[in-house]
C-alpha atoms as a printed R data frame, in Angstrom:
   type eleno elety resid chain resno       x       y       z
1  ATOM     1    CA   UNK     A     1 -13.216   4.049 -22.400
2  ATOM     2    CA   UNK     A     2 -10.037   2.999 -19.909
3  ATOM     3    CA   UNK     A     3  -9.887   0.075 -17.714
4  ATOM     4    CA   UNK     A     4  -9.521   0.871 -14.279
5  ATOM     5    CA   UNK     A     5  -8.208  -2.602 -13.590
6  ATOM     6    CA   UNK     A     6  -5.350  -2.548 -16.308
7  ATOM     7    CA   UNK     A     7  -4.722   1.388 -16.109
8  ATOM     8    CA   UNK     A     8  -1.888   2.354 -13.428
9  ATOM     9    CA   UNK     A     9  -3.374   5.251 -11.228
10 ATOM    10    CA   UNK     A    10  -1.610   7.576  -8.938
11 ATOM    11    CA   UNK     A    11  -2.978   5.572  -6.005
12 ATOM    12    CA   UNK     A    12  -1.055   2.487  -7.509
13 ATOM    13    CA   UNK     A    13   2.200   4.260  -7.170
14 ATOM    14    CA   UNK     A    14   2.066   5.771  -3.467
15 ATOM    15    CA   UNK     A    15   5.033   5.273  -1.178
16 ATOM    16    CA   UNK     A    16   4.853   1.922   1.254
17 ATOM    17    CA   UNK     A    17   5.673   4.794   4.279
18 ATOM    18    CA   UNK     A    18   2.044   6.680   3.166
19 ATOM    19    CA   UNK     A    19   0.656   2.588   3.152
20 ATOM    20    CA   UNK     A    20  -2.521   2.784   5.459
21 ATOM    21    CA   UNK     A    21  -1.704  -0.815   6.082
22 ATOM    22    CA   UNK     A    22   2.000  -0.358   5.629
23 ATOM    23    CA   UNK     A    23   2.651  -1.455   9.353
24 ATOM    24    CA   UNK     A    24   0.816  -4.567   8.708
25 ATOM    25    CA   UNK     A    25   3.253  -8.021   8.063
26 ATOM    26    CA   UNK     A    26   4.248  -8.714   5.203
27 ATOM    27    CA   UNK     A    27   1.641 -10.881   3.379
28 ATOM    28    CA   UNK     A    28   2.512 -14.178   2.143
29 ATOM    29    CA   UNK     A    29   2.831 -13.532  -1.463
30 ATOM    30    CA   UNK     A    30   5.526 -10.617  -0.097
31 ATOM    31    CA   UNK     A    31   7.250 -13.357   1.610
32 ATOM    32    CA   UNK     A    32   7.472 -15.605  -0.993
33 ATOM    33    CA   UNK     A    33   8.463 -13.214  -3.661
34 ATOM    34    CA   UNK     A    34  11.150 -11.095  -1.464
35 ATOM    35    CA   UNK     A    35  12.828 -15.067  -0.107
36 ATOM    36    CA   UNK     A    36  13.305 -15.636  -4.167
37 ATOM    37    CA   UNK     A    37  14.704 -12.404  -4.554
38 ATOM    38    CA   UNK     A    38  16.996 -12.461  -2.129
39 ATOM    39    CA   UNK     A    39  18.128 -15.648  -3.243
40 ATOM    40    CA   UNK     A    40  18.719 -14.464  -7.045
41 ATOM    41    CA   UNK     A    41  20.804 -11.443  -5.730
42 ATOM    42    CA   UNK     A    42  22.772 -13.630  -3.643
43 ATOM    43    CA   UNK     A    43  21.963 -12.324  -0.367
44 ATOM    44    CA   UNK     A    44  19.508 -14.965   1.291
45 ATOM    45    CA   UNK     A    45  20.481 -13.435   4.662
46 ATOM    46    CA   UNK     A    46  18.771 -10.092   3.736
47 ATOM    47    CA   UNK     A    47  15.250 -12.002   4.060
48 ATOM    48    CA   UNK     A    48  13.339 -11.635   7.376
49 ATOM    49    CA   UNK     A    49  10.264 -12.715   8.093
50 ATOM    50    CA   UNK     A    50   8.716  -9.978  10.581
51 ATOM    51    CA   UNK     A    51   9.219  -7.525   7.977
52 ATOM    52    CA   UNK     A    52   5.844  -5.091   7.431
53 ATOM    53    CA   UNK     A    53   4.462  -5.029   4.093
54 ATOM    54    CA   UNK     A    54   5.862  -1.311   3.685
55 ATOM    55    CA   UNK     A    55   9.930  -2.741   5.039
56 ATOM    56    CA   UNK     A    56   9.016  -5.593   2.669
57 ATOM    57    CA   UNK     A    57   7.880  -3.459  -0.488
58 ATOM    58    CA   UNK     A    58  11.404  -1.761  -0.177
59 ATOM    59    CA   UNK     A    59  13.206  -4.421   0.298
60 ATOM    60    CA   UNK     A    60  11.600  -5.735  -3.036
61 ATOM    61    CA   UNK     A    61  12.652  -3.198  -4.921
62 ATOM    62    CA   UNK     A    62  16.301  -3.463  -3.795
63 ATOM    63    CA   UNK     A    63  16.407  -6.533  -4.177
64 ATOM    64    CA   UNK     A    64  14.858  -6.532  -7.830
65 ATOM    65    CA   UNK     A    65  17.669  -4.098  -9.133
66 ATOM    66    CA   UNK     A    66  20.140  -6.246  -7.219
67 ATOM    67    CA   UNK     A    67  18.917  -8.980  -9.053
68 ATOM    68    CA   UNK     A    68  17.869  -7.671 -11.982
69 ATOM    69    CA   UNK     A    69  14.857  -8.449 -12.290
């Protein structure tokens, strides 16, 4: 029997522009995360703090494979 909670799903992997809540801000563990990032790729500038959790969840991933991470 699978895990729903440990199995990926198709709805894990939509795209942060089909987000329901995508023009929400970015929440706090977004923030945190994407200021670290930024930092490790060597662009600190590139954080911003208004960002919407969809601008921020692309911005993560930049920043990741600029890092990466």
């Amino acid at each position: 029997m699978s895990n729903p909670k440990t199995e990926l799903t198709g709805n894990t992997q939509k795209n942060p522009d089909e987000w329901v809540s995508g023009d929400d801000p970015m929440t706090g563990a977004q923030a945190s995360y994407l200021k670290t990032l930024c930092e490790q790729a060597g662009t600190p500038e590139m954080f911003d703090d208004s960002l919407t959790k969809a601008e921020a969840s692309k911005l993560i991933d930049e920043m990741r494979e600029k890092a990466n991470v």
